[in-house]
C-alpha positions in Angstrom: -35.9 17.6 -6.3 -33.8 20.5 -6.5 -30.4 20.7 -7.9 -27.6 18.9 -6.0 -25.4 21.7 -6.3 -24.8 25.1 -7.7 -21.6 25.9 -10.0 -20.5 29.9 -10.1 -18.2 30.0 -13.3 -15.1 31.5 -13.2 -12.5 33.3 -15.1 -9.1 32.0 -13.7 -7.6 28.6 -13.8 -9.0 28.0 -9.9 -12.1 25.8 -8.6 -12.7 25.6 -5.3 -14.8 22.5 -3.9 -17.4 23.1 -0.9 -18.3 19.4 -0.4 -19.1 19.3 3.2 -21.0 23.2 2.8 -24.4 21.7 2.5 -27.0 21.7 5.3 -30.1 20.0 3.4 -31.6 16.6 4.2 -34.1 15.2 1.8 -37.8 14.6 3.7 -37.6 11.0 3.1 -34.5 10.7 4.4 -35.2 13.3 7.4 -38.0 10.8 8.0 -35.3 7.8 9.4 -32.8 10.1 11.3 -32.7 11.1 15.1 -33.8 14.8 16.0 -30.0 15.5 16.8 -29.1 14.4 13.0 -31.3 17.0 11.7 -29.3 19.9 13.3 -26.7 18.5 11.0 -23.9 19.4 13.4 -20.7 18.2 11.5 -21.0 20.7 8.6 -18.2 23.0 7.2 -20.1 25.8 8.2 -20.0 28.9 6.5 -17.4 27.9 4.0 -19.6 29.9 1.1 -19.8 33.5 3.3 -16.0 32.9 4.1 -14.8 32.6 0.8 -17.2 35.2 -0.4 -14.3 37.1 -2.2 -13.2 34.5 -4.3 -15.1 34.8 -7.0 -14.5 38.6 -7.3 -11.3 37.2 -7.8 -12.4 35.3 -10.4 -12.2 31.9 -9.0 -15.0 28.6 -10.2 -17.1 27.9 -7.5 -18.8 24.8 -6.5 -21.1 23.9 -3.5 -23.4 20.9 -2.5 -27.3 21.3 -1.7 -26.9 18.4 0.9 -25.5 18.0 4.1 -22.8 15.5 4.7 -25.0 13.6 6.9 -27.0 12.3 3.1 -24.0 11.1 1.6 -20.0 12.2 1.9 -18.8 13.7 -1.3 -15.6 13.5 -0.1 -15.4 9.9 0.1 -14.6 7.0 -2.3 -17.7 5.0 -3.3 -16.6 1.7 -3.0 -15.9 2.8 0.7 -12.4 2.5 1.4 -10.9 4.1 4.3 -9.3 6.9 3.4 -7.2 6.8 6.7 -6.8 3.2 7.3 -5.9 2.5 11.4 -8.1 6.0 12.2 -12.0 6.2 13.3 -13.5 7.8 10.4 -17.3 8.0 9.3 -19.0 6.0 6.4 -19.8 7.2 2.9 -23.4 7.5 4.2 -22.4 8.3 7.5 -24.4 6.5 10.2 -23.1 8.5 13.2 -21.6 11.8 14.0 -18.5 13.0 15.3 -19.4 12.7 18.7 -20.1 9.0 18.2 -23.8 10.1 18.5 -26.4 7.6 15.7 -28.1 9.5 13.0 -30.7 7.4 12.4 -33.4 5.7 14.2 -33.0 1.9 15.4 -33.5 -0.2 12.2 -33.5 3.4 9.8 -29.7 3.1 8.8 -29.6 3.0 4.9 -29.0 0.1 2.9 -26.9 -1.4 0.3 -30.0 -0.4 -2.1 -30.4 3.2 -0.7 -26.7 3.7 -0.5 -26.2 3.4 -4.2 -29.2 5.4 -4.8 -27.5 8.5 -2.8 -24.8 7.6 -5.2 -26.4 8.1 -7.7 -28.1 11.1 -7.3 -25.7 13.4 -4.9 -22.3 11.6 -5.3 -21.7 11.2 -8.9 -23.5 14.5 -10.6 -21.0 16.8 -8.0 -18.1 14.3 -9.0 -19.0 15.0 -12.7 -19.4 18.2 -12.5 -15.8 18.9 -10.9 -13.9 16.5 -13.4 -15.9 18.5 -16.5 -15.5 21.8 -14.6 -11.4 21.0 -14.3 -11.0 19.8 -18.1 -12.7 22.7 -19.1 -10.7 25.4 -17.0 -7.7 23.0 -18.5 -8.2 23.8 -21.8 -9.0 27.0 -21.5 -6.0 27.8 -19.5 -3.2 25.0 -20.0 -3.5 24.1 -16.2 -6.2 23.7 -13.5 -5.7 24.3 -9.5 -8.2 22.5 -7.2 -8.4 23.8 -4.2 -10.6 22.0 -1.5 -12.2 23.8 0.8 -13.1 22.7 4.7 -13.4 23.5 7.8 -13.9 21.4 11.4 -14.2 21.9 15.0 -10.6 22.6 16.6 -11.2 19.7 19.0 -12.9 16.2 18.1 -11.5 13.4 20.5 -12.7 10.9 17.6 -10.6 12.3 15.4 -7.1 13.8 16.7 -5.7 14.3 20.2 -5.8 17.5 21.8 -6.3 21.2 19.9 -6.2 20.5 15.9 -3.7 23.7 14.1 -5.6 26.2 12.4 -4.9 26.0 9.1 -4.2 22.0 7.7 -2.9 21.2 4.3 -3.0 18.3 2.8 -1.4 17.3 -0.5 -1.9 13.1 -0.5 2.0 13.3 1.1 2.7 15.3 -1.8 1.0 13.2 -4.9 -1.7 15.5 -5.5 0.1 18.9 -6.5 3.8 20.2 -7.9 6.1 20.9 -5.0 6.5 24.0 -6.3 3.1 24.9 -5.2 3.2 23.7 -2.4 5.8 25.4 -1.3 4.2 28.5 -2.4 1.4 27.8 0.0 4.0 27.0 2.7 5.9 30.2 2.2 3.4 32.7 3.1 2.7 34.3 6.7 -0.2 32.6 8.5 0.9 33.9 12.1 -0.9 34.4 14.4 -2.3 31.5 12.9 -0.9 27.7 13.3 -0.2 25.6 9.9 0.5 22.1 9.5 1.2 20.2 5.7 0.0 16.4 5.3 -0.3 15.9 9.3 -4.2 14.8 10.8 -5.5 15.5 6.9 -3.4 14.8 4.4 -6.6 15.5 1.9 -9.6 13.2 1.2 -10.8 11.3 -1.9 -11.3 14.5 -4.1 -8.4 15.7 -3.4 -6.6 12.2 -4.3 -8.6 10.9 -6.9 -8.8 15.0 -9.2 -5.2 15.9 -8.2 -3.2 14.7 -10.9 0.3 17.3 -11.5 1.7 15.4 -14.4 -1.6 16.0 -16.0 -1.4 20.1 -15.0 -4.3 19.2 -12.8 -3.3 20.1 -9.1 -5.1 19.6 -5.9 -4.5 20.6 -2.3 -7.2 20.3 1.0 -7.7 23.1 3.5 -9.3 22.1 6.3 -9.6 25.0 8.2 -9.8 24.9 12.5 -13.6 26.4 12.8 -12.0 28.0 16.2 -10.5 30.7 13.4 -14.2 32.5 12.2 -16.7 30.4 14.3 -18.3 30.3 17.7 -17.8 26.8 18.2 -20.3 26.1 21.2 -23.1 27.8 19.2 -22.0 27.2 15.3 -23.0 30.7 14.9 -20.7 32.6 12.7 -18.1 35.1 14.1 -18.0 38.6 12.1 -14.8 40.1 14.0 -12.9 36.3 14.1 -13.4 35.5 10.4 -12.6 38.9 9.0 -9.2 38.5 11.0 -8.9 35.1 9.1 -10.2 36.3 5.6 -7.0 37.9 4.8 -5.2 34.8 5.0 -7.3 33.0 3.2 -7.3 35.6 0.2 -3.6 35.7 0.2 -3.7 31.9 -0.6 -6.2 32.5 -3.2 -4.3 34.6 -4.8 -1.5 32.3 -5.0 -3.5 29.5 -6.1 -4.3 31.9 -8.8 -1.1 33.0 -9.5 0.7 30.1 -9.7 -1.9 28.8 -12.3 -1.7 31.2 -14.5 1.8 31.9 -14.7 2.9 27.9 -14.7 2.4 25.2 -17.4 
């Protein structure tokens, strides 16, 4: 099998986490999904070719092999609902945003195969970020997390109406210093929109790594795919995303920044 993600080292005190970049599907697993399941719609797309720059900059890197659609890095194993009240998809999802099923009557996986993905996607990209954060820690006194995603600007399943462009989320302000936050908050996004903790207030990684008392901190960006994406072909967008690229280094280099000058 091939490796279930690759890991750029770094040489400032910033990771950033792809977990929803991946567009692979096992064979045996391809094998028990619906034809519209293998065009894997719901993926980040593109997060690696946007953020192209960042490790130039020096940032860690870290992106998933598999599509979202094998198993959700960005949710808790045990399966609790990280927005209890809200439609939200499974670990192993078995549908996709549009409601549509991924897998063939009778195919959906079970408790067996569920801890199997577990196994072998979840918990290597989950051990790999928590070994890649101590070690940028003790290199560095302090580690930023930044979370990288991106989704369509309008899924009825999800949110009423248009989502804003650019989404923080900071588990209501448990997973990072204020300070940074504030940071992030502080610089110009126009003509872009920007919301903190509102639809996505950050998922599992960013609530389980995120730990500021521990000079770990973690923040979510999910990113309105309106911004660098053609969003009724999923085909990238040259002249939107290098409108949107700017932005998006400016707040890498505050991540950076505020790393390496705070302890």
């Amino acid at each position: 099998m091939k490796p279930t993600f690759s890991l750029i080292k770094g040489s400032v005190p910033l990771l950033i986490s792809m977990p929803h970049n991946g567009q692979e599907i096992p064979a045996e697993i391809k094998n028990n999904m619906t034809p519209k399941a293998l065009k894997v719609e719901d993926t980040d797309w593109y997060k690696d070719k946007l953020y192209d720059f960042a490790n130039a900059m020096g940032a860690y890197i870290i992106v998933p092999t598999y599509s979202r659609y094998v198993i959700d890095l960005n949710r808790d194993p045990k399966g609790i609902d990280l927005y209890p009240g809200a439609n939200s998809t499974e670990l192993c999802p078995t549908t996709a945003f549009d409601l549509s099923p991924l897998y063939q009557e009778g195919m959906a996986p079970t408790e067996k195969e569920i801890k199997y993905r577990i196994e072998t996607y979840w918990q290597p990209y989950h051990q790999a970020l928590g070994n890649t954060l101590d070690e940028i820690k003790a290199q560095f006194g302090q580690a930023v997390l930044l979370e990288a995603h991106s989704i369509l600007s309008t899924v009825p399943r999800f949110f009423d109406g248009q989502l804003p462009d650019f989404n923080f989320g900071t588990a209501q302000g448990e997973s990072c210093a204020s300070a940074l936050l504030a940071q992030v908050e502080s610089l110009d996004y126009s003509p872009y929109s920007q919301v903190t903790n509102g639809r996505f207030k950050g998922g599992y990684i960013t609530r389980a790594f995120g730990q500021p008392e521990q000079n770990i901190h973690a923040l979510q960006l999910e990113l309105s795919q309106r911004t660098y994406l053609n969003e009724q072909t999923f085909e990238y967008a040259p002249e939107l995303a290098e409108q949107v690229k700017p932005k998006l280094k400016q707040l890498v280099a505050t991540l950076i920044e505020f790393a390496q000058q705070t302890k």
